[in-house]
C-alpha positions as CSV (number, residue, x, y, z in Angstrom):
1,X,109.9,80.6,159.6
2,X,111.5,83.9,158.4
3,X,110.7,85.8,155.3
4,X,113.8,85.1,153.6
5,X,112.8,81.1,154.1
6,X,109.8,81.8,152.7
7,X,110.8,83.8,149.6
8,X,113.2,80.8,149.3
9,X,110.6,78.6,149.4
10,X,108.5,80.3,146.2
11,X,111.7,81.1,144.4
12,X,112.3,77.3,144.5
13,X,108.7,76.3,143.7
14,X,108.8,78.4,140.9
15,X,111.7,77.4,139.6
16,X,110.0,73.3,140.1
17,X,106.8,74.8,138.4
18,X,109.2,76.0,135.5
19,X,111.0,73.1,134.9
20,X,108.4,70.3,135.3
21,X,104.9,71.8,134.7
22,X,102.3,73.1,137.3
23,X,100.2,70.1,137.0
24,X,103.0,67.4,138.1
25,X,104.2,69.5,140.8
26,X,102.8,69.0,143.7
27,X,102.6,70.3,147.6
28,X,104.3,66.8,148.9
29,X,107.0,67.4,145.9
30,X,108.1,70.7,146.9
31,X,108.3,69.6,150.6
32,X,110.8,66.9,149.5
33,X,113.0,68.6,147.2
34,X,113.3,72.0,149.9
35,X,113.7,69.7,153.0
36,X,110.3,71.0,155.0
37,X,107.4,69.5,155.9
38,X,104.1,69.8,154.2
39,X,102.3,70.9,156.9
40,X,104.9,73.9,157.3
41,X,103.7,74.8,153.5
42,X,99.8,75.1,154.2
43,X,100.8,76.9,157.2
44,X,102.9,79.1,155.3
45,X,100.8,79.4,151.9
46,X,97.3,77.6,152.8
47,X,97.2,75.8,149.4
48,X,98.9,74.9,146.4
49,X,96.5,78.1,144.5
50,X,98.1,80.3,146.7
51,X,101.4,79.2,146.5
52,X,101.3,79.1,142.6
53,X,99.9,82.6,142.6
54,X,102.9,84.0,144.4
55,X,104.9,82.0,142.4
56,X,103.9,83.2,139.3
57,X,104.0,86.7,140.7
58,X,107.6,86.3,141.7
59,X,108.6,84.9,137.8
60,X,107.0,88.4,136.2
61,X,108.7,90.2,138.5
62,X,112.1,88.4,138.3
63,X,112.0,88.7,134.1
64,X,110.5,92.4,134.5
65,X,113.7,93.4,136.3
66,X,115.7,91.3,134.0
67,X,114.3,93.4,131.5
68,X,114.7,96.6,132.8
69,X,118.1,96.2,133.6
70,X,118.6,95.3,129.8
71,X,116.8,98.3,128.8
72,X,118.3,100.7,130.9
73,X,121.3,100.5,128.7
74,X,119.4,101.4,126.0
75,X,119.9,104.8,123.3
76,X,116.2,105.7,122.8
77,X,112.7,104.6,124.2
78,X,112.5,102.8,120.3
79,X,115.5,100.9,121.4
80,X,113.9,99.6,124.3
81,X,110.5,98.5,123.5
82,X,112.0,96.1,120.5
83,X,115.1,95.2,123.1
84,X,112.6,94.3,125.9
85,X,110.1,92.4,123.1
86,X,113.0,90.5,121.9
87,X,113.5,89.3,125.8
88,X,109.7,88.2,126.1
89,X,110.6,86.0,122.8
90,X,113.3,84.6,124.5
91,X,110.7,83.3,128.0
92,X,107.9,82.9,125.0
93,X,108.1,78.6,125.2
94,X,108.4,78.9,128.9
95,X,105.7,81.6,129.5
96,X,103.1,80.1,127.3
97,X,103.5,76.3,128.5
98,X,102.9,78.0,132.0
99,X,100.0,80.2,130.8
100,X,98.0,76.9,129.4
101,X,98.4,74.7,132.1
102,X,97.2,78.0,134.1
103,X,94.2,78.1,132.0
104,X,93.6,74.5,132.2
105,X,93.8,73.5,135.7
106,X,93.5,76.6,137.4
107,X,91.5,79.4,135.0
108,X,90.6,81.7,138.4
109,X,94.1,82.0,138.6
110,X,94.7,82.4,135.0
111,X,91.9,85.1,134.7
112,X,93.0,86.8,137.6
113,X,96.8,86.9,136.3
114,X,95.9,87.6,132.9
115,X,93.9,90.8,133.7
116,X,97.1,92.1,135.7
117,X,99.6,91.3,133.4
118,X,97.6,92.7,130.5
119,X,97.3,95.8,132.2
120,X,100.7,96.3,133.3
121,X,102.0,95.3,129.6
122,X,99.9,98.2,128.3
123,X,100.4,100.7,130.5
124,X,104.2,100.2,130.2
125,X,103.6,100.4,126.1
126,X,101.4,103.5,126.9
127,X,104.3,105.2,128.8
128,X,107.0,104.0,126.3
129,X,104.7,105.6,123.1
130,X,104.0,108.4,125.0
131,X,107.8,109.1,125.1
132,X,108.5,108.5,122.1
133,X,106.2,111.0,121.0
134,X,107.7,113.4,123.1
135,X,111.3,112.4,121.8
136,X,110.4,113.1,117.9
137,X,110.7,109.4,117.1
138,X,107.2,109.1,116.5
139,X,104.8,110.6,114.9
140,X,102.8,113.5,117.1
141,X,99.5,113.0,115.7
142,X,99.2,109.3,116.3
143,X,96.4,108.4,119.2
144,X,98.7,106.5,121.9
145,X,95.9,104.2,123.1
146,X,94.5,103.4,119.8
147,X,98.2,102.2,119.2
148,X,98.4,100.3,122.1
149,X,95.1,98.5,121.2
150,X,96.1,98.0,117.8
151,X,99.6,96.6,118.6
152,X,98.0,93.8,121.4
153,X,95.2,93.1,118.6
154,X,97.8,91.9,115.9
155,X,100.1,90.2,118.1
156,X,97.6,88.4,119.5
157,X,96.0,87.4,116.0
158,X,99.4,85.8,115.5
159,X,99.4,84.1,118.6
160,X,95.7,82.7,117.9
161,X,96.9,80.2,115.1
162,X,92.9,80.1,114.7
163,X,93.3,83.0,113.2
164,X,96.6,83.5,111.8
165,X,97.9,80.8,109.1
166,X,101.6,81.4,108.6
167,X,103.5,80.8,105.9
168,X,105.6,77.8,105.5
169,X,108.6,78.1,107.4
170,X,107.9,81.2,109.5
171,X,108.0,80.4,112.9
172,X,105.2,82.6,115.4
173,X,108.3,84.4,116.8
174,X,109.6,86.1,114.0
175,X,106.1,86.6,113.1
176,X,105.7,88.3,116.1
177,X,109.0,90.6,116.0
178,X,107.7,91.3,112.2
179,X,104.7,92.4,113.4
180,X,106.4,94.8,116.2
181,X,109.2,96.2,113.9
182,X,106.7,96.8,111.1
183,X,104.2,98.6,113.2
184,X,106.5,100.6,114.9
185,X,107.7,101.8,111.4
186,X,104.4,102.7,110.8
187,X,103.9,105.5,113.6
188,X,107.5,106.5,113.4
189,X,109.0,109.7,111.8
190,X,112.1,109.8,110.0
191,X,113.8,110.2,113.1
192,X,112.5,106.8,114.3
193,X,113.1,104.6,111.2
194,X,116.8,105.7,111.6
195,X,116.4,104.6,115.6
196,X,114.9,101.2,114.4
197,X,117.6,100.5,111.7
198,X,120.4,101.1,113.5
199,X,118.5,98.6,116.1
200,X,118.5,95.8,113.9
201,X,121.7,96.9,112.4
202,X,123.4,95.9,115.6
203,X,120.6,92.7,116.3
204,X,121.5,89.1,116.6
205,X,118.3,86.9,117.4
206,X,118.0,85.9,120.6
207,X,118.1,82.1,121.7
208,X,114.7,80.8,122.6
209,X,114.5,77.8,125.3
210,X,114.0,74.7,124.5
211,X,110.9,72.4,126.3
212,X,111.2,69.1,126.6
């Protein structure tokens, strides 16, 4: 089988994975609905671990270059980081259904996942602070990593609904983007606040996907 059949193969799993859960998805499944036979996928992939994991790999790389083709058209780095936030809220019901059945049937995986995406999320933060400290949108004398560790520590306080009670009627994503466009107005200069006005000036929320 060709690479192209095969890179067929996981963007349709993924897709299957999407839609209908990683759990109730199985090996015998994706066989069916793409036509090959199951022992072609264990030759291919060896298991359903392996298969998943490329799978998920190919669904952050898919939205990351959604993303950056959104951001691209962006005015200023300040412009970017809340245009490429409000993207992640639009995947959020999707990405976290798959992220708990991840860490519920297959927490290797998860970990493993987790660590990289985590990484790649802050670095990509780190870069986009970094440059807007260079830029004169924010604030010179604000420690770029502290604000990066700061940032992943309140967002993920609001994702922990252990430890964040909202009020009644506020949903965790605008909770979220509150938390985002607040903190960034917090390490910006003058300069910046006029960058994140004219952002949400212009900003019409974004549609999130419904689960069934």
């Amino acid at each position: 089988m060709s690479e192209s059949q095969k890179e067929y193969i996981i963007e349709q799993a993924t897709e299957m994975f999407r839609q209908l859960g990683i759990k109730a998805v199985r090996m015998d499944d994706i066989a069916h609905n793409l036509g090959v036979s199951k022992r072609t996928l264990y030759e291919l992939f060896d298991d359903k671990m392996n298969l998943l994991k490329l799978c998920m790999l190919h669904y952050f790389e898919t939205r990351n270059s959604r993303i950056n083709a959104k951001i691209s058209e962006c005015n200023n780095v300040l412009e970017s980081i809340l245009t490429a936030f409000d993207l992640f809220l639009v995947d959020g019901e999707v990405e976290q259904r798959l992220q708990t059945n991840l860490r519920r049937f297959y927490p290797t995986l998860y970990e493993e996942l987790s660590v990289m995406m985590q990484q790649r999320n802050r670095d990509r933060l780190r870069a986009a602070l970094q440059k807007g400290v260079n830029e004169g949108l924010l604030d010179s004398t604000i420690d770029v990593d502290l604000s990066v560790a700061m940032l992943g520590w309140s967002l993920s306080g609001v994702l922990d609904t252990r430890k964040a009670t909202l009020p009644q009627n506020i949903s965790p994503e605008y909770a979220l983007r509150y938390v985002v466009i607040n903190f960034l107005r917090g390490i910006s200069t003058v300069k910046g606040i006029e960058a994140i006005d004219a952002f949400l000036r212009k900003f019409k929320k974004p549609e999130v996907e419904k689960i069934n």
